[in-house]
C-alpha positions as CSV (number, residue, x, y, z in Angstrom):
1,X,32.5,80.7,78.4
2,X,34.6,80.5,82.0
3,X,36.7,83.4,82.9
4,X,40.2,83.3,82.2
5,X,43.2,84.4,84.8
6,X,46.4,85.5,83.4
7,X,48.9,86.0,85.5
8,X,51.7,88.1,84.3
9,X,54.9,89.4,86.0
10,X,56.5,92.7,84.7
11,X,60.1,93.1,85.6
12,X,60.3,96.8,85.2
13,X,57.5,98.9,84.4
14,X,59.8,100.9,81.9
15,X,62.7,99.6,79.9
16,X,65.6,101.6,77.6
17,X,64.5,101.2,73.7
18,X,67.4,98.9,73.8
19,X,65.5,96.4,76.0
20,X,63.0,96.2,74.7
21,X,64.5,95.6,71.5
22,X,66.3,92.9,72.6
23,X,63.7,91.1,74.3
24,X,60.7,91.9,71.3
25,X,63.7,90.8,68.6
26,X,62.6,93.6,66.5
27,X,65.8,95.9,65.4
28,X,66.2,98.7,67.6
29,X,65.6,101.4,64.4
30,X,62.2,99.7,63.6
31,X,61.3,100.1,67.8
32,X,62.4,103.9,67.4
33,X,60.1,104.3,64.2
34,X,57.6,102.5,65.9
35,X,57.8,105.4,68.9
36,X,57.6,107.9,66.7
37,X,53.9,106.4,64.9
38,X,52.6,105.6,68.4
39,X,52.8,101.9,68.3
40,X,55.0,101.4,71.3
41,X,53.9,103.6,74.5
42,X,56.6,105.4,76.3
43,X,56.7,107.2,79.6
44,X,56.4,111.0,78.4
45,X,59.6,113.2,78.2
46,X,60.4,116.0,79.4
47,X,63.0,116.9,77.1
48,X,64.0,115.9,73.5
49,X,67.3,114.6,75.1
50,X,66.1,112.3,77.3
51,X,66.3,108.9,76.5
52,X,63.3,106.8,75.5
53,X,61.9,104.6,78.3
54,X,59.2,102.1,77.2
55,X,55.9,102.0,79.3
56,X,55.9,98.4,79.7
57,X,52.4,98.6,82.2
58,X,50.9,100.7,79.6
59,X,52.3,97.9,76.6
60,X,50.5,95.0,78.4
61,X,47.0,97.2,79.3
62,X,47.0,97.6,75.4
63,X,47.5,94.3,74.4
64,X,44.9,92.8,76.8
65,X,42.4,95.4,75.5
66,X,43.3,94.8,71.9
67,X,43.1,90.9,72.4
């Protein structure tokens, strides 16, 4: 089998909830429930306040391992 080159451009290696939302087209409740089982990686908080920020480098090294 010949080795395959991907090359993929990431805009911004984290993106609001809302984002990624938009630009997954799944509804931005399922995204947040999604967060809270550990399906979506997001950069680490530092306080329950702080808005979720998607790890979007982190996304695309998971779905190249799981592939």
């Amino acid at each position: 089998m010949k080795n395959i080159i991907i090359n993929y451009y990431v805009v911004s290696p984290y993106v609001s909830i809302k984002k990624y939302s938009d630009f997954s087209g799944i509804p931005e409740n399922t995204c947040r429930a999604m967060v809270n089982r550990g399906e979506i990686i997001i950069r680490p908080k530092k306080s329950s306040k702080e808005k979720i920020q998607v790890n979007m480098i982190a996304m695309l090294e998971d779905a190249i391992k799981n592939s």
